[in-house]
N, C-alpha and C positions, 0 to 999 in steps of 0.2 A: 710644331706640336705644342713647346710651349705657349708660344703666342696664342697658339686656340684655346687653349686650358684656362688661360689671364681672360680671353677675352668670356670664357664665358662664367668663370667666376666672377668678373666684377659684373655680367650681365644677372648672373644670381644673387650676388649680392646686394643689385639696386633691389630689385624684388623681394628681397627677404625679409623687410616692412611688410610690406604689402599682406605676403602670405599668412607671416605672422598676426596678423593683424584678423584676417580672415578666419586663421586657424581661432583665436580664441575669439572672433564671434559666434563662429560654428559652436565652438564648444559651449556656451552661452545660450545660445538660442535650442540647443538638446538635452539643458540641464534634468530635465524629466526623466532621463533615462540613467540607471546608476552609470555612479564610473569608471566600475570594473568591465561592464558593457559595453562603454564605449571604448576603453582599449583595448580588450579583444577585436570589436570590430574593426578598429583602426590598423592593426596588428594583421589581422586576416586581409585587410587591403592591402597593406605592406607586401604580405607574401604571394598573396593573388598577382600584384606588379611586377615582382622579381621574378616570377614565371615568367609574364608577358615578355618583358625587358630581356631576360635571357633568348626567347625565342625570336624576338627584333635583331638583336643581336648575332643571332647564328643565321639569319637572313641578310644579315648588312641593312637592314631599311632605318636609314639614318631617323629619317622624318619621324618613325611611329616611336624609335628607341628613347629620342629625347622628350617624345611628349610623355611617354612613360615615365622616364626620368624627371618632368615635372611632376607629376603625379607622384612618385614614392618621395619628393621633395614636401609640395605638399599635406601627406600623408604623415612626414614625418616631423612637419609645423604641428599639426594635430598632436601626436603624440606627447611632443615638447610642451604643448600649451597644456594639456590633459595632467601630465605629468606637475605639474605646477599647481596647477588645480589642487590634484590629490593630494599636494608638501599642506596646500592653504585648509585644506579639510580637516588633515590632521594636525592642525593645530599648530604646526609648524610656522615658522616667520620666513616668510620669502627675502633673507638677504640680497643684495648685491653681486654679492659673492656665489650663493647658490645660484642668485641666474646667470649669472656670469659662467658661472661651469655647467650649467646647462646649455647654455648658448655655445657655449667653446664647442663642445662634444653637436650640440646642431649641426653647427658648422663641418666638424671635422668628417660626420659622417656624408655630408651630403658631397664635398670637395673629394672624398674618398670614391664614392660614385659618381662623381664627375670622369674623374680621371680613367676608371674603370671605363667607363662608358666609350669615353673617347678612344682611349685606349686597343678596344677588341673592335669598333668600326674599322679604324686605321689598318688593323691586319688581317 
């Protein structure tokens, strides 16, 4: 169980460039639209997932739970990048250290649903 847990964090974590990278061009390329807007929307996909995922879940359908589980990963690259956004709007200086703990808390939430994830397949 461990060893699947390692293997698919560091599989998430090659990707979490990628995502990230994604998430703030997306957020870039909708600047048209406010950005309270967009995290609601972003927010309302999150919870639209966790519905999904929980019902993946109570099926066992390994397959559909982790592409979900990409999805509210993704979802929550968005958020993070939106979030960042919104420090840089107001005015605020994007430290080091604030991204640093935004990233910490990325991380921790999505390894938290990791583990979840894998977790309720297994039993």
């Amino acid at each position: 169980m461990i060893s699947a847990i390692c293997y698919l964090l560091s599989e998430y974590m090659e990707s979490f460039e990628t995502q990230w990278a994604i998430a703030l061009k997306k957020t870039k390329v909708t600047s048209k639209i406010p950005l309270d807007t967009k995290q609601e929307n972003v927010l309302d996909q999150i919870k639209y997932n966790k519905a999904r995922l929980k019902e993946a879940l109570k099926s066992k359908n390994k397959t559909v739970a982790w592409a979900i589980y990409k999805a509210l990963v993704q979802s929550r690259a968005r958020l993070f990048a939106l979030k960042l956004q919104q420090t840089k709007n107001n005015g605020t200086m994007i430290t080091e250290g604030l991204a640093e703990k935004e990233v910490r808390a990325y991380v921790k939430d999505c390894k938290r649903l990791a583990r979840a994830v894998n977790s309720s397949l297994k039993h």
